[in-house]
Structure formats: C-alpha cells, structure tokens
C-alpha positions as CSV (number, residue, x, y, z in Angstrom):
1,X,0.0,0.0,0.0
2,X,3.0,2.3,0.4
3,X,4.5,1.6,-2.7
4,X,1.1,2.0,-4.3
5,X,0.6,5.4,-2.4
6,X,3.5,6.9,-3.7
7,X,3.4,5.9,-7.0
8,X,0.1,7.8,-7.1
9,X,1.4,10.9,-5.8
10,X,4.7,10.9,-7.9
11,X,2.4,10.4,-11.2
12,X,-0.7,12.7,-10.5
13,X,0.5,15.2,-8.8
14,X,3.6,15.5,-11.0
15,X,0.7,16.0,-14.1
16,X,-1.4,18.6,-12.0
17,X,1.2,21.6,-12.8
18,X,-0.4,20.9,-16.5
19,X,-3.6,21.1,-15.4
20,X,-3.5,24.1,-13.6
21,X,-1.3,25.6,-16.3
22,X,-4.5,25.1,-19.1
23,X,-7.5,25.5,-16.6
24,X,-6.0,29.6,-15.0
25,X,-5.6,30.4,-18.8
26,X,-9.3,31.1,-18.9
27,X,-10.7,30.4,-15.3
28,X,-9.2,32.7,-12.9
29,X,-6.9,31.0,-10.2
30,X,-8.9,31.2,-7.2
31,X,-12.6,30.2,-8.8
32,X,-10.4,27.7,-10.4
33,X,-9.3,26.1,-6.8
34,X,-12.6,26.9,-5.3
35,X,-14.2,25.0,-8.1
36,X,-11.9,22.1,-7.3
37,X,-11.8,22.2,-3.9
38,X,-15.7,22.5,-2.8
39,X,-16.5,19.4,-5.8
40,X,-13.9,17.3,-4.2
41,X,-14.3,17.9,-0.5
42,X,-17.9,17.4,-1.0
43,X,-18.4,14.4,-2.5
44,X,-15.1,12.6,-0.1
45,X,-17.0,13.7,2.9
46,X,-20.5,12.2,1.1
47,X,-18.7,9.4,-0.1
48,X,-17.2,8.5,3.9
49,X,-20.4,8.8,4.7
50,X,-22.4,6.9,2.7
51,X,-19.3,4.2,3.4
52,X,-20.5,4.2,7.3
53,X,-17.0,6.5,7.8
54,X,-17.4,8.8,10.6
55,X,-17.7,12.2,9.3
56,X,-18.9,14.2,12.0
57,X,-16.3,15.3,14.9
58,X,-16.1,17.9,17.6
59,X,-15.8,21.7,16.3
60,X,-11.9,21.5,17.4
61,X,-11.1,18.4,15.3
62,X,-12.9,20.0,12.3
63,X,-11.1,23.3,12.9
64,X,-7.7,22.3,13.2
65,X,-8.5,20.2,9.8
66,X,-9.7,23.3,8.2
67,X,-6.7,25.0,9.3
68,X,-4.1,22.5,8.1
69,X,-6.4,22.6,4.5
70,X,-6.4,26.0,3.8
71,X,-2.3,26.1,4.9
72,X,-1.8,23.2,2.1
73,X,-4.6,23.9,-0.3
74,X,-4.9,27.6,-0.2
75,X,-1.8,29.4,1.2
76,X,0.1,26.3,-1.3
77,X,-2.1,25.3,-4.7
78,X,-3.7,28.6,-4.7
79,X,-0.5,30.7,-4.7
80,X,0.9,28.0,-7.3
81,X,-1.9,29.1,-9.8
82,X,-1.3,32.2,-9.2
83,X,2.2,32.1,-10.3
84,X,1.3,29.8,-13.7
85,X,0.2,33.2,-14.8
86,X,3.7,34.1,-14.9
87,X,6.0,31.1,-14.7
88,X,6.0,27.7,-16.6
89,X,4.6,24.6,-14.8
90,X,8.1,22.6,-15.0
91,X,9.9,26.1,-13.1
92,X,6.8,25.8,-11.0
93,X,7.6,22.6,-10.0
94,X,11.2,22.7,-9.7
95,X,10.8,25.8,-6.9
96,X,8.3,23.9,-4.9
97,X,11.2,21.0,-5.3
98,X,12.8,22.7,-1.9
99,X,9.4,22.0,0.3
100,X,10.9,18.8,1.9
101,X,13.8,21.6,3.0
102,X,10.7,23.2,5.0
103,X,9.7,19.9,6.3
104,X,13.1,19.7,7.8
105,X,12.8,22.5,9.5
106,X,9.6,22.5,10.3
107,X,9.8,18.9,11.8
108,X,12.7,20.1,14.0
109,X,11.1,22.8,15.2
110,X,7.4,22.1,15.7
111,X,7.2,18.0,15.9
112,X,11.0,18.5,18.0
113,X,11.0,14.7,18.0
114,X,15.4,14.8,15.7
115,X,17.7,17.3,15.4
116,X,18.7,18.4,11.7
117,X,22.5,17.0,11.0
118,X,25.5,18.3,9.0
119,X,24.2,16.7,5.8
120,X,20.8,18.1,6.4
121,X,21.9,21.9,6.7
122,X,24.1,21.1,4.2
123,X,21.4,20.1,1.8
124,X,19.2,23.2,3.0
125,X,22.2,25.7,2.0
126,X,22.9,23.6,-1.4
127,X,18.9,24.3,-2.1
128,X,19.3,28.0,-1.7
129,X,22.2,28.1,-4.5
130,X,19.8,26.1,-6.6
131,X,17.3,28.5,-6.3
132,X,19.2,31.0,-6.9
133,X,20.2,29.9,-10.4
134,X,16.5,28.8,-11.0
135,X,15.5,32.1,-10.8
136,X,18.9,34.4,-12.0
137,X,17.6,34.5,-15.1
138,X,14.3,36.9,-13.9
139,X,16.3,38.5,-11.5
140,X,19.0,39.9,-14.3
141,X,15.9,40.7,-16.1
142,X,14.9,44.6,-17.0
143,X,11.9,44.0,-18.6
144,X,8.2,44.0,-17.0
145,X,7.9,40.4,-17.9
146,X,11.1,39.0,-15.9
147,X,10.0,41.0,-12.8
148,X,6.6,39.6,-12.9
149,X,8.5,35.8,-13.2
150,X,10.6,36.7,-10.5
151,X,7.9,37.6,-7.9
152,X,5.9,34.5,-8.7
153,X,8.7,32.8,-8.5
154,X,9.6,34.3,-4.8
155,X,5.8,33.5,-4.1
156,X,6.2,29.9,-4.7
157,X,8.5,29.7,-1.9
158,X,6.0,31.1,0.3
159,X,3.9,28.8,-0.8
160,X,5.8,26.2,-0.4
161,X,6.5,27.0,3.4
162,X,2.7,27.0,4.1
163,X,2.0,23.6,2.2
164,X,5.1,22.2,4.4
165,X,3.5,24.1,7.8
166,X,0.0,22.6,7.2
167,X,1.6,18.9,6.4
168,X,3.3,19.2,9.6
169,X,0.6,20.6,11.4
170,X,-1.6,17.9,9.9
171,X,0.7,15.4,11.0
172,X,0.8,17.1,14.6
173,X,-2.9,17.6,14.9
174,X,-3.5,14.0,14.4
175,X,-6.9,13.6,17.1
176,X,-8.3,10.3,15.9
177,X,-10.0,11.5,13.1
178,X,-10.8,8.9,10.2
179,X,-8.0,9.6,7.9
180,X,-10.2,9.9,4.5
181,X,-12.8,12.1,6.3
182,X,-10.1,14.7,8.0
183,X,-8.8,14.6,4.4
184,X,-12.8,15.7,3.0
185,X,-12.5,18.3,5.8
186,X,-9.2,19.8,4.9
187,X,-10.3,19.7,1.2
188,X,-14.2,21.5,2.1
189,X,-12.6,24.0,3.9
190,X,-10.0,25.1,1.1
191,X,-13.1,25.4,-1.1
192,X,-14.5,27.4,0.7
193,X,-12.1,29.5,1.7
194,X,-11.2,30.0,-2.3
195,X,-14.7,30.8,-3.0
196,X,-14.4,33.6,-0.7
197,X,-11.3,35.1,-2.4
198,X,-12.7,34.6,-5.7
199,X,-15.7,36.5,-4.7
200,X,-14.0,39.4,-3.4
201,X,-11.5,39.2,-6.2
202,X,-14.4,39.0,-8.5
203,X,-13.2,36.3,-10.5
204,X,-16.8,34.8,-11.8
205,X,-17.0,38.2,-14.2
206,X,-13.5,37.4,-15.7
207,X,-14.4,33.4,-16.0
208,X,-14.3,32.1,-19.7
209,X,-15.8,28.8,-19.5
210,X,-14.5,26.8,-22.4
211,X,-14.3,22.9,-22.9
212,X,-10.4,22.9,-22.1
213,X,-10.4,24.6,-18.6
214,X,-13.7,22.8,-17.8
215,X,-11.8,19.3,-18.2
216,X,-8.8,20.4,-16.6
217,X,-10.6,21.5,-13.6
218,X,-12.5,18.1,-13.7
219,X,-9.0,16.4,-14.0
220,X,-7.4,18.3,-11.4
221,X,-10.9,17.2,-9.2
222,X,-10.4,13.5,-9.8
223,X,-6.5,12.9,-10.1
224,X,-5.2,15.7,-7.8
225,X,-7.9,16.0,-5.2
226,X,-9.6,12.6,-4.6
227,X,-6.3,10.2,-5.7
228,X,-3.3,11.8,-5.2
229,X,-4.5,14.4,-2.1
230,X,-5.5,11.6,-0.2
231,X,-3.2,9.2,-0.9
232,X,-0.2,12.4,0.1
233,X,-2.9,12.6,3.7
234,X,-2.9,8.5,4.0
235,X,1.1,8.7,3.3
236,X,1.9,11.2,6.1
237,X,-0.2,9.1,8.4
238,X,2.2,5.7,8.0
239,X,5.4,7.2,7.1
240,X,7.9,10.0,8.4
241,X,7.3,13.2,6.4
242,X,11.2,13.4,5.4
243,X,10.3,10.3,2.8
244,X,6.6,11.7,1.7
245,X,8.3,14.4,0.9
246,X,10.4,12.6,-2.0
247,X,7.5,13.8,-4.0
248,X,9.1,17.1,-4.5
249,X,11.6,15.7,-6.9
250,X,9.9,13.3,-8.5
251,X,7.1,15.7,-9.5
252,X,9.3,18.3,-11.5
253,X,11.0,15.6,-13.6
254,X,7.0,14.6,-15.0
255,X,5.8,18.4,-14.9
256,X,8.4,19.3,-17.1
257,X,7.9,16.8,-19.3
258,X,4.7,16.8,-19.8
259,X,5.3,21.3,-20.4
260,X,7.4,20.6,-23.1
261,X,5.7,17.4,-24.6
262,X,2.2,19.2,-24.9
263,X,2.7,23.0,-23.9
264,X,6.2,23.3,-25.6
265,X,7.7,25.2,-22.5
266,X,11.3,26.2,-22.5
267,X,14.2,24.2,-21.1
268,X,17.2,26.3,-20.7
269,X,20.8,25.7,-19.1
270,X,19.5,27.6,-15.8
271,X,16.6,25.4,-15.1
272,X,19.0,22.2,-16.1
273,X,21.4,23.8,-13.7
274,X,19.0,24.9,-11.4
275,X,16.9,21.5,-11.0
276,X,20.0,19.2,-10.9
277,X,21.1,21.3,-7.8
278,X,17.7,21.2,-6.2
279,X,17.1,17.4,-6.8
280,X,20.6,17.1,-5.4
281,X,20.0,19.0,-2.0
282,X,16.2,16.9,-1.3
283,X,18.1,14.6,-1.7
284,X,20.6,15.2,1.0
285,X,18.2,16.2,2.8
286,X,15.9,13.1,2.2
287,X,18.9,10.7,2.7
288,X,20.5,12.4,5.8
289,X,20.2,10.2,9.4
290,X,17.7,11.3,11.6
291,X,19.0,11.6,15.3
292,X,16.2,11.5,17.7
293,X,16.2,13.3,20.8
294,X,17.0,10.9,24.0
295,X,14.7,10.7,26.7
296,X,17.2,13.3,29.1
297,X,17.2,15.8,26.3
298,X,13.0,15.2,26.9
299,X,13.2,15.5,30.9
300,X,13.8,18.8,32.4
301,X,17.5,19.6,33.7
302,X,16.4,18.9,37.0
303,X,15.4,15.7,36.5
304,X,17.4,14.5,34.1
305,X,20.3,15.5,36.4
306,X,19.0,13.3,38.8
307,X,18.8,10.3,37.1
C-alpha cells in the first residue's frame, strides 16, 4: 500500500502543474481552486459517509483540519496558480522542489522529535544556491515580464513553506479522526475558503468557461484531489514526512515533461542547472540520518540530572 501510495502521488501530482497551467488560462486561479476544492471535499465527505465512515467530529477536530487545508490547499495550490500566470509549470515545480527543505525544519522545530544534522543543513544551503540559479535569469531581467516571473517565483517559496507548515501541522494535529474524512475536511474548507477570495477578487466576471479549462478542472478534481491528495494525507499518516516528501523531486522531472511534450515550454541551461542542484540537496536532505532526541534531552535539567 506504500508503494502503491506513492506511485500515485509521484504520477498525478507530477501531471497537475499541467492542469493548472490550461484551466488559470481562462478560469481565474482562485474560482479555479474553489471549483476544485468544494466538488472534491464534498463528494469525499459524502462518499465517507455513505461508506459508514465517521464524518462528524467535535468543532476543534474539524477546525484544526480546516486550518491545516487551507495552509496546504490555499496558502500552497492557490498561490501556485497564481504564479502559472507568470512562470511555466516545470519552473513551478522545480521551486516547490525545496518544500521537503521546509519539512526539515519545520519537523525540528514544531514535531522537536530529531535534530537536523550536518548533511541536512548542508542540503538546505545547497537548495538555496539552486534557487538562486533557477531564478537568475528573472532576477537579471529589465523588462516588465522578468520582474513579474521573479515575484511569482519568490511567491512559490512562500507557498511552499505554508504547504510544508499545514503537512506538519496535519501530522501534529492527528486527534483520531478517520484519515479519509479529515482529508474531506481539509479539502471542504479550502473550497470554501477560495470561494471567498474569488468573490471578493471578482473572479466569476473574468471566468471564460471553455471545454479545455472545464476538463482540466474536472482532471485536477479527480486525479489531484480525490487520488493523489488523499493518498499524500494517508502517506503522512504511515510514514515519516522526510520520505513523503520525496515527491518534491519526482514531481518536477514529470511536470516538465509533460510542459514541453504538450505546452512546448522552455528548457534552458539555468533550469538544467537549477533542478540538478535542487534534486541534489532533497536529496541530502531526504537521505540524511535522523538523530532523535533521547529521553534526558525530553526531561527537564532537573530531572534529568537526577537520574
């Protein structure tokens, strides 16, 4: 079932940067992700239900969910198509390689169950010069277009930190919810939290609704939401988030792919540069030995001192 899992995140969620590359071209962004979000959460939570999964929980269970799906789903997917305005999907995906550098951290400092070794800061600091050439091209850019690329580009990162904060905090927050029905939770609330933005942002006057974006939304409903969403949720539930988030650079590798195969995107020497040095630091990152904390670095001085 791990295997399984992970072959369905590496292959779906490595084809969604398509998706939401075709579907913002004529929906905007956040109707786009409401759309997705409020079909998908809707019909999991119907679907638990109508499977005799418990689906109803205590207003704290359901509001942390909420809060670690609209960190993942709207601080990170809607933020990513956003940036498809500007960027390609395969630089897309090669920025939001560096999320398992956030998980790092992130498990350090919130889970504080290991401490990050040499190879692990060494892969975070190798990330940042792979950034760095991913995006030198927009920041040596004069022109109106290159600034807008760079700025999506720096908002990727962003978004990639609140993905990696609502992963861990889903992971954290674990309160014996039904794993598929927390997931219908998480995915409900994003929807409607995107519906609200898309409101405001008046998005449903700029909406062209053509064949194309229709079946990329429906695609992005069926293989990002309900099969490779959940199977990321059931992933982080049975194994440490340092290997779920392998993802990260297995995705890119199929995103830009399939942007050149059907979109014809642009592969240049910086993003060859750029992703072989990002791959390389997950990597180190991924790879690196976990050293948990002993039971004396748990126990206050006191005690411990005492032993």
């Amino acid at each position: 079932m791990v295997i399984f899992a992970f072959a369905l995140v590496y292959l779906f969620w490595g084809s969604t940067y398509l998706g939401i590359d075709i579907a913002v071209q004529t929906i905007p962004p956040a109707l786009m992700c409401a759309l997705r979000f409020s079909i998908a959460g809707v019909v999991m939570l119907a679907v638990c239900a109508a499977t005799g999964r418990k689906v109803l929980y205590s207003r704290r269970q359901i509001t942390l969910a909420a809060v670690a799906g609209l960190l993942m789903l709207m601080g990170g997917n809607l933020t990513l198509s956003y940036a498809e305005l500007s960027v390609s999907s395969g630089l897309a995906a090669l920025i939001l390689a560096i999320t398992p550098l956030w998980f790092l951290v992130l498990d350090a400092l919130l889970l504080g169950d290991h401490h990050i070794s040499g190879r692990g800061k060494a892969g975070l600091a190798l990330g940042i010069v792979g950034l760095s050439v991913l995006v030198w091209p927009q920041l040596r850019s004069t022109s109106a277009l290159g600034h807008r690329e760079f700025w999506a580009s720096v908002s990727l990162i962003g978004g990639s930190f609140s993905w990696a904060l609502g992963s861990v905090l889903s992971k954290r927050w674990q309160s014996g919810m039904d794993v598929f029905s927390a997931t219908g939770w998480q995915v409900t609330a994003a929807g409607l939290g995107n519906f609200v933005f898309a409101l405001v942002n008046g998005d449903l006057s700029r909406a062209v609704w053509t064949a194309r974006g229709i079946g990329a939304v429906l695609y992005l409903v069926v293989c990002g939401s309900w099969i490779g969403y959940t199977a990321y949720i059931w992933l982080l539930e049975h194994v440490p988030t340092s290997k779920v988030s392998t993802y990260a650079y297995v995705n890119p590798v199929v995103a830009i792919f399939l942007g050149w195969l059907i979109l014809h995107e642009r592969v240049d020497r910086f993003i060859l540069t750029g992703s072989a040095i990002v791959v390389l630091s997950v990597i180190l990152v991924t790879s690196a030995k976990i050293r948990e904390r002993t039971v004396a670095e748990e126990l206050p001085a006191v005690e411990a001192a005492g032993d």
